[in-house]
VOVEX-545636 format. One record per residue (C-alpha): x, y, z; residue number from 1. Coordinates in steps of 0.001 Angstrom, whole numbers. Layout:
N
X / Y / Z / NUM $
...
***
This chain:
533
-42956 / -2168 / -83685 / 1 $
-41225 / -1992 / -79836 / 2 $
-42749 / -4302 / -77697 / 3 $
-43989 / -2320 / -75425 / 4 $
-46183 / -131 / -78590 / 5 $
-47550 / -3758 / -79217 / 6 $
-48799 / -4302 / -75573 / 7 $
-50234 / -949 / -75309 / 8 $
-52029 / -1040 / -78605 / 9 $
-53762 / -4536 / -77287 / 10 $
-54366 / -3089 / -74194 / 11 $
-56549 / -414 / -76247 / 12 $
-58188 / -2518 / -77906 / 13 $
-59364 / -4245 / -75017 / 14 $
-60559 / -832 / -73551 / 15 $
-62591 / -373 / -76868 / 16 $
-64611 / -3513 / -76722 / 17 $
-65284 / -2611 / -73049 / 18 $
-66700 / 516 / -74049 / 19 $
-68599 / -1277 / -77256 / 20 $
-70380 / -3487 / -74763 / 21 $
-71046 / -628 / -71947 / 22 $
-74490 / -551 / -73555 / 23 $
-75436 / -3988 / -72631 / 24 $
-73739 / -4440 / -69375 / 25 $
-75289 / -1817 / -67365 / 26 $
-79087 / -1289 / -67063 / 27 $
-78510 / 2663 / -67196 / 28 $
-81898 / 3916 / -66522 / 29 $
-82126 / 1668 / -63128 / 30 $
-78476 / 2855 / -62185 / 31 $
-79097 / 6560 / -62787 / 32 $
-82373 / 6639 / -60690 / 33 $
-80548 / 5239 / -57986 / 34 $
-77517 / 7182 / -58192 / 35 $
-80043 / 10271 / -58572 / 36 $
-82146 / 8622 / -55024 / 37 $
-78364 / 8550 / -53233 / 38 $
-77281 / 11750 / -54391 / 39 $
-80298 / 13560 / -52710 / 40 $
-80742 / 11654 / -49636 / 41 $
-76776 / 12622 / -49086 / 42 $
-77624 / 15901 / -49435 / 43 $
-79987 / 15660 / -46661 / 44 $
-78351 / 13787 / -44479 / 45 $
-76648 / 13691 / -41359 / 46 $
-73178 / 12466 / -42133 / 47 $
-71482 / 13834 / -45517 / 48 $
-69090 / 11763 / -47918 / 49 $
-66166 / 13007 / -46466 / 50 $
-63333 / 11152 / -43978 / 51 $
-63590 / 13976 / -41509 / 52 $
-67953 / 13879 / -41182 / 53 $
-67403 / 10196 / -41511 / 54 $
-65037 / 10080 / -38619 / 55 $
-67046 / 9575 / -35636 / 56 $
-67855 / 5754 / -36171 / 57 $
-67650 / 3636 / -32848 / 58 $
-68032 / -364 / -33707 / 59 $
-70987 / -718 / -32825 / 60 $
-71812 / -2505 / -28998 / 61 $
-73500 / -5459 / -30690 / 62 $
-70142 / -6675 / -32738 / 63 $
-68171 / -5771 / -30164 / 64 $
-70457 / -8541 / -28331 / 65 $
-70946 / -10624 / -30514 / 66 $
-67046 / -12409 / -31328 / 67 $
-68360 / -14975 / -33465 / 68 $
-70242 / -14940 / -36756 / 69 $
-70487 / -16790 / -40231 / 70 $
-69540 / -15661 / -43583 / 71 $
-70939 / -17922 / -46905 / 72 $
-69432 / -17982 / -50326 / 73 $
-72188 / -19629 / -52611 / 74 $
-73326 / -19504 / -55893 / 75 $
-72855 / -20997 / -59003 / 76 $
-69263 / -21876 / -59018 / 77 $
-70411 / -24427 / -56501 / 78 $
-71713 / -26499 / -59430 / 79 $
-68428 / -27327 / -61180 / 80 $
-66509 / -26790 / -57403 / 81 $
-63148 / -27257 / -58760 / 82 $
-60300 / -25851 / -56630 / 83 $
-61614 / -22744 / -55453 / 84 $
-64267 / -20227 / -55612 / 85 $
-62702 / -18458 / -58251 / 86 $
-63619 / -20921 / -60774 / 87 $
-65779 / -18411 / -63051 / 88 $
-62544 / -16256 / -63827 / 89 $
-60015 / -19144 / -63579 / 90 $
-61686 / -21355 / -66393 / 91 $
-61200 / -18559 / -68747 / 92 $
-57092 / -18192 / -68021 / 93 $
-55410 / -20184 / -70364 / 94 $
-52678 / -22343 / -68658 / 95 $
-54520 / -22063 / -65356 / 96 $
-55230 / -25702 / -64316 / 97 $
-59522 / -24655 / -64055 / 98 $
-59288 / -23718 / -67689 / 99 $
-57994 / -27297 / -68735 / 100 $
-60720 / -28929 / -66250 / 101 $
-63335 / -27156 / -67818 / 102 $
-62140 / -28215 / -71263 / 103 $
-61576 / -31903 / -70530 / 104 $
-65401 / -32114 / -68651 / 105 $
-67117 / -29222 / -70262 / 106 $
-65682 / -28707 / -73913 / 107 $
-64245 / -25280 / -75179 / 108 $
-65297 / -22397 / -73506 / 109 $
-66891 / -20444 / -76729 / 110 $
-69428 / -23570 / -76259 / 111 $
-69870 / -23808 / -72462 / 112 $
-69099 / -20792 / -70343 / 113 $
-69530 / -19877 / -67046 / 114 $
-73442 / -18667 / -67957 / 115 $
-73846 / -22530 / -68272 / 116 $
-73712 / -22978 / -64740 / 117 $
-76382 / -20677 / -64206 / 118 $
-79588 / -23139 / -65186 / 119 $
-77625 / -26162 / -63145 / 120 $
-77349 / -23986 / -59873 / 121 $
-80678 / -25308 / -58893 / 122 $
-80562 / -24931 / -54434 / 123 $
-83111 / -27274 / -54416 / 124 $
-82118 / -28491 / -50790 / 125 $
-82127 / -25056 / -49905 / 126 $
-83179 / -24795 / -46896 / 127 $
-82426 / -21095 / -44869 / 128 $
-83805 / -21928 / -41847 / 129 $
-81895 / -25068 / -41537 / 130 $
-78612 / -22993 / -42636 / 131 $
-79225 / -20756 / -39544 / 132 $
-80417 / -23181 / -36768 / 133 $
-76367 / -24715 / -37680 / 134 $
-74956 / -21425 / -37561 / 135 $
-76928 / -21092 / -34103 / 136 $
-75801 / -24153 / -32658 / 137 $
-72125 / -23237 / -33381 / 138 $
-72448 / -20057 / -31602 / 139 $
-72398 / -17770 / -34316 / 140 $
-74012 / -14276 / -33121 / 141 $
-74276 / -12776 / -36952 / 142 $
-74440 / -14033 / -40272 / 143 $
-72792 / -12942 / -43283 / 144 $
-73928 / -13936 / -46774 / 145 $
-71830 / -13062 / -49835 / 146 $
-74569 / -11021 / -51955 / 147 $
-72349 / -10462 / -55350 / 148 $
-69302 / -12396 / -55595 / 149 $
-66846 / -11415 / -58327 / 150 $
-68654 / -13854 / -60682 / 151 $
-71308 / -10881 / -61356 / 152 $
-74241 / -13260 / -60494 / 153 $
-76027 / -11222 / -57784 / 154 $
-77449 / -13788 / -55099 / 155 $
-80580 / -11753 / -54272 / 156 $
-83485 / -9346 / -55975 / 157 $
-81480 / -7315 / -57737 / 158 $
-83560 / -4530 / -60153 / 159 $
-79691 / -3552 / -61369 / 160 $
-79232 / -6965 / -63320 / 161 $
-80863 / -9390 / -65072 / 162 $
-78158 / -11738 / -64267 / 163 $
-79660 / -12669 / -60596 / 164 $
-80753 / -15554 / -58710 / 165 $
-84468 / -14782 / -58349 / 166 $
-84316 / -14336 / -62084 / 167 $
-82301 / -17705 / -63295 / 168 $
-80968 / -20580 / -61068 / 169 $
-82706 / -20956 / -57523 / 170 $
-84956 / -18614 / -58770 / 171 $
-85103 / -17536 / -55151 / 172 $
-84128 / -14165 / -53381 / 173 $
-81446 / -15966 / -51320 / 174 $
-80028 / -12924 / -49802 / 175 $
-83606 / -11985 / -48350 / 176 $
-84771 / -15431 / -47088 / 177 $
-81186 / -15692 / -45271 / 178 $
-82013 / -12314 / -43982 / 179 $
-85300 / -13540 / -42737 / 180 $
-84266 / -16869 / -41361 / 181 $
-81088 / -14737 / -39485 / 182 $
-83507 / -12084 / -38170 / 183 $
-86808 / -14582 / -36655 / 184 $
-83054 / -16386 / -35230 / 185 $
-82592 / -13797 / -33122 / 186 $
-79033 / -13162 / -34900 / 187 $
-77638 / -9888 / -36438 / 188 $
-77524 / -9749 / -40435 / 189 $
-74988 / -8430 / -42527 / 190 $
-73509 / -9341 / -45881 / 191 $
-71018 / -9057 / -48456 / 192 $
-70390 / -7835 / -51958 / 193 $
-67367 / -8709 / -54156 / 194 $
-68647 / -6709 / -57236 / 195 $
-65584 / -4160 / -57456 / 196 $
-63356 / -6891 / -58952 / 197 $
-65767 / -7555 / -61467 / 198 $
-64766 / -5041 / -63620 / 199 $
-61842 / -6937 / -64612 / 200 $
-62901 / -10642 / -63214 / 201 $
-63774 / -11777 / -67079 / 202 $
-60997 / -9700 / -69139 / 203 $
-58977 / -13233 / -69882 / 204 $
-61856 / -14336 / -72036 / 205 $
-61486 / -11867 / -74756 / 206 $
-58172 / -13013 / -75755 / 207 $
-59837 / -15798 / -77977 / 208 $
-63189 / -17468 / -78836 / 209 $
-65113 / -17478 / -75608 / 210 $
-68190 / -16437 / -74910 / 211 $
-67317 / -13299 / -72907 / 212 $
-66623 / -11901 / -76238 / 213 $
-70572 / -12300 / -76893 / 214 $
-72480 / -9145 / -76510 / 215 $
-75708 / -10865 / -75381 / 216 $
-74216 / -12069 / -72206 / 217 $
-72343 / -8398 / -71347 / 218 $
-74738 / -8263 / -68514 / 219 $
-72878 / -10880 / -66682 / 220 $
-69498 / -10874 / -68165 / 221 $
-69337 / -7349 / -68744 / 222 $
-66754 / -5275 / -68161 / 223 $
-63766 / -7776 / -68746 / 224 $
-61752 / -5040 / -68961 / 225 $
-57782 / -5622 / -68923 / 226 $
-55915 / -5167 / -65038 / 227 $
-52666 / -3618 / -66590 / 228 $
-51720 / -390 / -67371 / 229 $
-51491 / 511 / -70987 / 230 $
-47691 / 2 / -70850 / 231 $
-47703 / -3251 / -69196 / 232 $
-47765 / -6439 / -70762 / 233 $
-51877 / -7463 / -70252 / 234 $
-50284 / -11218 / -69366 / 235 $
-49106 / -9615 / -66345 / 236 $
-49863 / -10244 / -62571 / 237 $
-50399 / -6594 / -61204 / 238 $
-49080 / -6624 / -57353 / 239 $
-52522 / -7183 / -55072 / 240 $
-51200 / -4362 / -52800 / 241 $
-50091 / -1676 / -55030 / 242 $
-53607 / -1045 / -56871 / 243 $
-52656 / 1957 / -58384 / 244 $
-50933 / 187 / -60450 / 245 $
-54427 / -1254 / -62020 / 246 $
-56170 / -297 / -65294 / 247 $
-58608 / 2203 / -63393 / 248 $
-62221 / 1658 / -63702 / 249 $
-64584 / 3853 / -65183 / 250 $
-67186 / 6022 / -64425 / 251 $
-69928 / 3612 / -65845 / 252 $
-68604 / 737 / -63595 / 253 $
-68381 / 2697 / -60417 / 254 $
-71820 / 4367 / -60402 / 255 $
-73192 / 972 / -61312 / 256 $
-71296 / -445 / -58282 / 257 $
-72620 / 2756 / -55783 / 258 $
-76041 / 1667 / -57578 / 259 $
-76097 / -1955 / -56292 / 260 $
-74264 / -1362 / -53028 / 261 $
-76753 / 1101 / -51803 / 262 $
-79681 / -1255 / -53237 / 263 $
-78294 / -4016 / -51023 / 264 $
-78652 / -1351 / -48428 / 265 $
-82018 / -300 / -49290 / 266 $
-83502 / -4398 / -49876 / 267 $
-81793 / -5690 / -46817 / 268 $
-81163 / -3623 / -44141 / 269 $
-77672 / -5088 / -43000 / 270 $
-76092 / -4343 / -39841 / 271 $
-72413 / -4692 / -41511 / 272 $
-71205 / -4533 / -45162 / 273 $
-68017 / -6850 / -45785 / 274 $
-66095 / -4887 / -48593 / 275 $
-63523 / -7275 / -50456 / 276 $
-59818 / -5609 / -51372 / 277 $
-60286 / -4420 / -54675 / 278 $
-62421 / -1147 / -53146 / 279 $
-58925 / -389 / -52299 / 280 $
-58191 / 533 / -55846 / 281 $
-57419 / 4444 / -55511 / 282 $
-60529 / 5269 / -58064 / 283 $
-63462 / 3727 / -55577 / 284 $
-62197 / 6867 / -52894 / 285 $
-65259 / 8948 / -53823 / 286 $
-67249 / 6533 / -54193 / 287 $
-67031 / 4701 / -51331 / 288 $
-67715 / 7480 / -49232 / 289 $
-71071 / 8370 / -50822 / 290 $
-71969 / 4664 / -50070 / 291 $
-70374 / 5026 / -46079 / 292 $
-72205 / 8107 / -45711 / 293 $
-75481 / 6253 / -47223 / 294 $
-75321 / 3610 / -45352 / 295 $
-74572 / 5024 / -42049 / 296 $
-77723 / 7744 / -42171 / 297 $
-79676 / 4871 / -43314 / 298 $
-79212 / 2249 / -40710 / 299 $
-79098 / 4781 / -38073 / 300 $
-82447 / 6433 / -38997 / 301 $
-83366 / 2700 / -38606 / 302 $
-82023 / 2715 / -34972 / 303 $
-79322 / 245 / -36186 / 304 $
-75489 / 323 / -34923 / 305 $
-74129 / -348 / -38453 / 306 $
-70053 / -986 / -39548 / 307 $
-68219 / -1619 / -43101 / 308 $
-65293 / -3851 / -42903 / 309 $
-62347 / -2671 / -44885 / 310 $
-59228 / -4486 / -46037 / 311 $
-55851 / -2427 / -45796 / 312 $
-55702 / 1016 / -45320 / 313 $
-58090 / 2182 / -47612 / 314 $
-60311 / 3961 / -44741 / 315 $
-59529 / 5865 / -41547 / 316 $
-59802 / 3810 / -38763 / 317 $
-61880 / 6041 / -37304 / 318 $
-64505 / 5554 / -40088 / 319 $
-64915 / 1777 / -40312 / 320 $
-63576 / -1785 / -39187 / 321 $
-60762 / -3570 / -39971 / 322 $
-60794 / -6620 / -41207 / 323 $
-57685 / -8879 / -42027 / 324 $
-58508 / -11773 / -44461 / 325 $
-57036 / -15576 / -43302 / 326 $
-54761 / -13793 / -40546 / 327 $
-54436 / -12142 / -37270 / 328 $
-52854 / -9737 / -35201 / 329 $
-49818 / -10538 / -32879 / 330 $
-50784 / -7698 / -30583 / 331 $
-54147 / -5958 / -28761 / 332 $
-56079 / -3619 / -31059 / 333 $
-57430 / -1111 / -29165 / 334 $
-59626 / -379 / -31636 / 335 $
-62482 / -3610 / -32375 / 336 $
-61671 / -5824 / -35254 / 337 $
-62288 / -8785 / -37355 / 338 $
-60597 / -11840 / -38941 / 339 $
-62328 / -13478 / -41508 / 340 $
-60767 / -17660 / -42338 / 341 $
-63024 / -20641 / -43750 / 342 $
-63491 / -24134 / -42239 / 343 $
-61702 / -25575 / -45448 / 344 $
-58441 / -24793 / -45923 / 345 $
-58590 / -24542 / -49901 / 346 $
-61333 / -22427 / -50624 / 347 $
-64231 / -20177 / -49518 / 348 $
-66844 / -21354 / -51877 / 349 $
-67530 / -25271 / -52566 / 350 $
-65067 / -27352 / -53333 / 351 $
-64373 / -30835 / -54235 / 352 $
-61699 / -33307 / -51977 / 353 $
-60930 / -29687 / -50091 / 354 $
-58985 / -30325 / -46933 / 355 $
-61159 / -29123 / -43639 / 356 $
-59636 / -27112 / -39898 / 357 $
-60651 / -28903 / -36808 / 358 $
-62711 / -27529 / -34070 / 359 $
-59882 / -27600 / -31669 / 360 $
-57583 / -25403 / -34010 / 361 $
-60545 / -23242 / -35113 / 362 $
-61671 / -22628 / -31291 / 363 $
-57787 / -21581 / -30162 / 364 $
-58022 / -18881 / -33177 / 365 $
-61494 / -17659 / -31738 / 366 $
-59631 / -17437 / -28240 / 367 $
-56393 / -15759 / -29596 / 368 $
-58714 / -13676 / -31611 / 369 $
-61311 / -12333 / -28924 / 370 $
-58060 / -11571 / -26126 / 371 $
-57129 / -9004 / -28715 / 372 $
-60421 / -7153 / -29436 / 373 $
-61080 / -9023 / -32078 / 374 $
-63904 / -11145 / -33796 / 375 $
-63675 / -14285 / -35983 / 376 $
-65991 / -14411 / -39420 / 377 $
-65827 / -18294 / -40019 / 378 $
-66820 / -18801 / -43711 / 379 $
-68892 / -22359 / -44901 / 380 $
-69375 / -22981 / -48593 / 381 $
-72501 / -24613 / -49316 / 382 $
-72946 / -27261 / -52251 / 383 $
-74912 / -26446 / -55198 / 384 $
-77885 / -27807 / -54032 / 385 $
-77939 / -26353 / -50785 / 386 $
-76424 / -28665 / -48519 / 387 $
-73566 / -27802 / -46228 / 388 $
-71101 / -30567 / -46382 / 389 $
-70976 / -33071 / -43173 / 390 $
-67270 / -32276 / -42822 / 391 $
-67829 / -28332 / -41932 / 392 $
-71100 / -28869 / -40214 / 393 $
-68996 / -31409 / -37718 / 394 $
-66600 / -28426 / -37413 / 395 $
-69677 / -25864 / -36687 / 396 $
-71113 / -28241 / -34051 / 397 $
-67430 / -29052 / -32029 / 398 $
-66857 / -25193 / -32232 / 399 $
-70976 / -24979 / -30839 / 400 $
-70316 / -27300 / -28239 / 401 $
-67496 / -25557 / -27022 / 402 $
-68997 / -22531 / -26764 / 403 $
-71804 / -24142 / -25000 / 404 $
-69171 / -24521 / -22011 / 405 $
-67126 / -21735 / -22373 / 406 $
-69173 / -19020 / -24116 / 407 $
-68971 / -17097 / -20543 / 408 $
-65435 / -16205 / -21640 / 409 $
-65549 / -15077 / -25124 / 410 $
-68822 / -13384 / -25550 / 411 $
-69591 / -9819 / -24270 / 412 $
-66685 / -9585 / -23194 / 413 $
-63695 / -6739 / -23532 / 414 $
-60319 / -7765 / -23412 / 415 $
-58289 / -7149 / -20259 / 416 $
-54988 / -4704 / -19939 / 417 $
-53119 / -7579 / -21816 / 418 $
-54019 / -10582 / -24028 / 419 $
-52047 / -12919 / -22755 / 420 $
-48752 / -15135 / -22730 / 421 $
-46837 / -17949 / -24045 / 422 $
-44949 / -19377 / -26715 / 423 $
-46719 / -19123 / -29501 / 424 $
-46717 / -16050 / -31971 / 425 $
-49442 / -15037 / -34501 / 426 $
-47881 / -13787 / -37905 / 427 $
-49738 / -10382 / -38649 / 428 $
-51046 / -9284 / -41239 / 429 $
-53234 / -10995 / -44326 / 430 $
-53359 / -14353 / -45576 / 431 $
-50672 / -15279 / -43087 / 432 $
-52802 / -17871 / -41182 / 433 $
-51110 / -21689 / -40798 / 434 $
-53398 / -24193 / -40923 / 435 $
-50876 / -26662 / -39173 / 436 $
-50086 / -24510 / -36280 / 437 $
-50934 / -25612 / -33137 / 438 $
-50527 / -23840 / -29622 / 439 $
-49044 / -25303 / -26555 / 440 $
-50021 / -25923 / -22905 / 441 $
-47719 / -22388 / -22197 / 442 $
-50333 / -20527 / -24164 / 443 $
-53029 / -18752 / -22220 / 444 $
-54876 / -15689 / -23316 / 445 $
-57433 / -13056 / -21197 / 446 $
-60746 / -11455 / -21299 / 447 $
-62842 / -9568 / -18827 / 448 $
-66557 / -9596 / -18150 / 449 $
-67649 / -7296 / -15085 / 450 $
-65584 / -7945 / -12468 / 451 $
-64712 / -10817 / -13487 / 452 $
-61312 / -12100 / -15160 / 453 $
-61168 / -15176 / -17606 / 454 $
-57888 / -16980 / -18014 / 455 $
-57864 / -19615 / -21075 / 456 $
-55639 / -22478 / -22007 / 457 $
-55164 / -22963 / -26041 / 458 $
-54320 / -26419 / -25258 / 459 $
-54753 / -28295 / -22020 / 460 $
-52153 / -29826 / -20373 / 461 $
-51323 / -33721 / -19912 / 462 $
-50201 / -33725 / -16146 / 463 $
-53343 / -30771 / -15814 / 464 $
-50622 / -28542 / -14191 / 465 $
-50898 / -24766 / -15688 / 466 $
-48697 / -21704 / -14203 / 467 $
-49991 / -18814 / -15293 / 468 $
-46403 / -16811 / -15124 / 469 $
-48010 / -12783 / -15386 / 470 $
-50571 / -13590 / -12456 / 471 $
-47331 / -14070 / -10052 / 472 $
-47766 / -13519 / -6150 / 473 $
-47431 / -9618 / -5687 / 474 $
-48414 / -8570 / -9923 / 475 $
-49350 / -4833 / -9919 / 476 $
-52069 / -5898 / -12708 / 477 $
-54110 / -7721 / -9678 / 478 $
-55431 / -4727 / -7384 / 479 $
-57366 / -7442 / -5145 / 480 $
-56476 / -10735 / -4120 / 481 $
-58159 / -13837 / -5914 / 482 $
-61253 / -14807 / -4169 / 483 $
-61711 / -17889 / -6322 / 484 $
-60854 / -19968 / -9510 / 485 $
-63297 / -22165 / -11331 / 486 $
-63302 / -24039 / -14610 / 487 $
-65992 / -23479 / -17037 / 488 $
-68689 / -26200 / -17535 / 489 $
-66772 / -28143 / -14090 / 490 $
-65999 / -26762 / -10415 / 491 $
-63084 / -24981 / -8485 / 492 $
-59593 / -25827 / -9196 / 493 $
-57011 / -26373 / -6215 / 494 $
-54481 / -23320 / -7037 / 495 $
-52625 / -21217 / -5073 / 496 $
-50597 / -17836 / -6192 / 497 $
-47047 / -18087 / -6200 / 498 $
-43805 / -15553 / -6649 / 499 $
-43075 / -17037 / -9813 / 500 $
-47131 / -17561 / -11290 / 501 $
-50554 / -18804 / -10434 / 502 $
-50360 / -22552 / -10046 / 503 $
-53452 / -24385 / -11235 / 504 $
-54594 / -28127 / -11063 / 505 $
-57452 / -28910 / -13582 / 506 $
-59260 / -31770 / -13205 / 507 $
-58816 / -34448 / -15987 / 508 $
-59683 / -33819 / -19534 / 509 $
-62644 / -36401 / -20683 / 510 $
-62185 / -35586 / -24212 / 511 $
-58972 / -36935 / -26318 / 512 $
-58894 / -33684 / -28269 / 513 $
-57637 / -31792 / -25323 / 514 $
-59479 / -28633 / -26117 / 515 $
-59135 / -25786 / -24807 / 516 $
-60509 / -24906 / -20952 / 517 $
-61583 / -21403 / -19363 / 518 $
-61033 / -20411 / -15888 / 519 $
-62946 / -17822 / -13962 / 520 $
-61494 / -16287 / -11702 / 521 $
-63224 / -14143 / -9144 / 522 $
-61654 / -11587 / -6830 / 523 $
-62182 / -10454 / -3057 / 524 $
-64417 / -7511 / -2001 / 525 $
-63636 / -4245 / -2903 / 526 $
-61821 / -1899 / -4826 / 527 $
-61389 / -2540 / -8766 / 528 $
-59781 / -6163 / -9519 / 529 $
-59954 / -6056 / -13110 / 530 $
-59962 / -3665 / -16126 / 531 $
-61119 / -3717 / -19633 / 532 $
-59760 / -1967 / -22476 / 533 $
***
């Protein structure tokens, strides 16, 4: 037999036992009446599942004020918190360095699998209201749980799933009590679902005796089904940005994902829907209209400005926002948009001896970030049993107390007719964030609020002498003279405009950080002095 008849033919077989187990992993009475409840409210509503009746979206005035929120990975791969957040399909990958931890601590996986987490996931120091009055000292305007990671353990009251956390573990409705605790905060609520890598998140497990191969546990493990094409070896690594080339999912899998999107919809009311990248698979295109469509006639009939966030190009950009995982833009986006990075560098959920940013480094991103019409989701990953480590709630407070200062500059505001200048570069485009990277003294960046023009240092200079080089004597983007230039959180500066920049003394730093400062600058009667994209 060719080796490539041999791949295909376990490739098959792989398909079959997904399709044996279909029974088991979807409750198909609960999907179908939900499908059946979307279906007709679509009919009636407004907006229609298609790009062009979808194409109106404006991001909505709220994000666009808001700059800064907080996005949380938890749930039971916090217990073991090995490495990374994908634990739960990494201890099933044979040769993966998870699946040898789990052996050497937990014993063979047909005897401890990831289900075994589940009654060990306890949250007993849960505490929600706690979670959010952190998130509200460090500024955060909106809060963003994760309510189905690819693990398949849904985090709130789910009625498509057994496998949920009011059910087993916390036996709480997470999602809701964050939603409460964000809401009586006086902060916007959103949140995130991971489920449409689920369908193959488990498929490793079936190539010996684990227990994803049980039927009783289908409801959580369920698909598994293989990534490859049939003609592909199933060892493979199918590229992340060419998902057509993907084992397709099924019909059963993507009405049971429009099922518990739109529940999360129905249960929580969220004011933005983080998508992760695997929607991008060329098969969720129907589907993830119906659930745009939805979800926009829904939270608008609610008198809520709602937005998805979408990886790639997977939706117009006139239909959603864009979102670019651990990395930025090098350029203004007219159009509002959204970076999503975690305070440790390692992971997003949990993780043991993981490596954390600094408030200084995290606060320059926010800056760079905001000058180009975008916002920064800042992700935490909470411990098992609720506690946020001490090492990112330190970061959340320096970032807070910055903000504190300097909030003027960053929120509500637009950006200005550029970003900014300097020497430093952002790389575009995902996962391209450096941890290490630091910006210079050169490095200043712009927004506008009113009339009013903020100028903002990444990194504060040693001698306290900054020349703003665009803002030279004569610059056609000034159209009145500078009335006056103050630092945030201190008093005017001595400056005076030059032919070659605006020359500014600061007054000395009393923090050994050097963090970055904001200047306001105000502008003489009349005319228009500033102007916002």
């Amino acid at each position: 037999m060719r080796p490539w008849m041999r791949l295909s033919l376990v490739t098959a077989a792989s398909l079959l036992a997904v399709q044996a187990a279909s029974a088991q992993t979807y409750k198909t009475e609960a999907v179908d009446r939900q499908v059946a409840a979307v279906e007709a409210k679509l009919k009636r509503g407004t907006l229609k599942p298609d790009w062009e009746s979808l194409g109106g979206f404006r991001a909505p005035e709220w994000f666009r004020d808001a700059k800064f929120g907080i996005f949380i990975h938890w749930g039971p791969y916090a217990v073991p918190g090995f490495a990374n957040e994908w634990y739960s399909r990494n201890m099933y990958v044979p040769g993966n360095t998870a699946f040898t931890y789990h052996q050497n601590v937990y014993g063979p996986q047909s005897r401890f699998g990831y289900k075994d987490f589940i009654p060990q996931f306890k949250a007993e120091r849960f505490d929600p209201a706690g979670w959010i009055a952190l998130f509200k000292q460090a500024g955060a305007r909106y809060v963003i749980p994760v309510a189905e990671h690819c693990d398949g353990f849904a985090m709130y009251a789910s009625g498509m799933t057994d496998w949920n956390a009011v059910a087993m573990g916390p036996k709480r409705d997470v999602t809701g009590e964050l939603a409460q605790a964000t809401r009586a905060a006086g902060l916007h609520f959103g949140l995130s679902s991971h489920r449409a890598e689920h369908y193959w998140w488990y498929n490793a497990g079936r190539g010996y005796d684990s227990d994803v191969n049980d039927p009783r546990y289908a409801g959580l493990y369920g698909p598994a089904a293989p990534r490859t094409l049939p003609a592909d070896s199933p060892d493979s690594e199918p590229h992340p940005s060419h998902l057509e080339n993907w084992q397709p999912p099924d019909d059963a899998f993507l009405r049971d994902w429009l099922a518990r999107s739109t529940e999360l919809v129905d249960k929580y009311h969220p004011e933005l829907i983080y998508l992760d990248w695997w929607t991008m698979a060329p098969r969720f295109d129907p589907y993830l209209r119906k659930l745009t469509a939805y979800y926009y006639n829904e939270a608008k009939a609610r008198g809520q400005g709602p937005a998805i966030t979408y990886k790639g190009e997977h939706f117009p950009a006139n239909a959603a926002l864009l979102d670019i995982e651990r990395g930025k833009l090098d350029s203004m986006r007219l159009l509002p948009w959204q970076t999503d990075t975690s305070v440790s560098i390692g992971s997003w959920g949990y993780a043991q001896n993981d490596r954390y940013r600094t408030a200084k480094s995290l606060v320059g991103d926010l800056i760079d970030i905001v000058s180009k019409n975008g916002n920064l989701l800042l992700n935490v990953g909470p411990r098992a049993d609720g506690t946020i480590p001490e090492e990112a709630a330190s970061v959340l407070r320096g970032i807070g107390a910055w903000l504190a200062v300097n909030g003027e500059a960053i929120y509500d505001t637009r950006p200005w007719k550029y970003y900014g200048e300097g020497t430093t570069f952002a790389a575009t485009g995902e996962k391209s964030e450096s941890a290490n990277k630091t910006f210079t003294s050169s490095d200043i960046r712009f927004t506008t609020r009113g009339e009013t023009l903020y100028a903002m240092g990444l990194d504060r200079p040693a001698d306290g002498r900054v020349l703003i080089k665009t803002l030279y004597a004569g610059t056609p983007y000034l159209e009145r003279p500078i009335a006056s230039i103050e630092v945030l959180g201190g008093s005017a500066v001595a400056w005076q405009q030059t032919a070659k920049g605006l020359a500014i003394t600061l007054p000395a730093a009393n923090d050994a950080e050097r963090m970055p400062y904001a200047l306001r600058i105000r502008f003489a009667p009349g005319g228009r002095a500033v102007s916002a994209r």
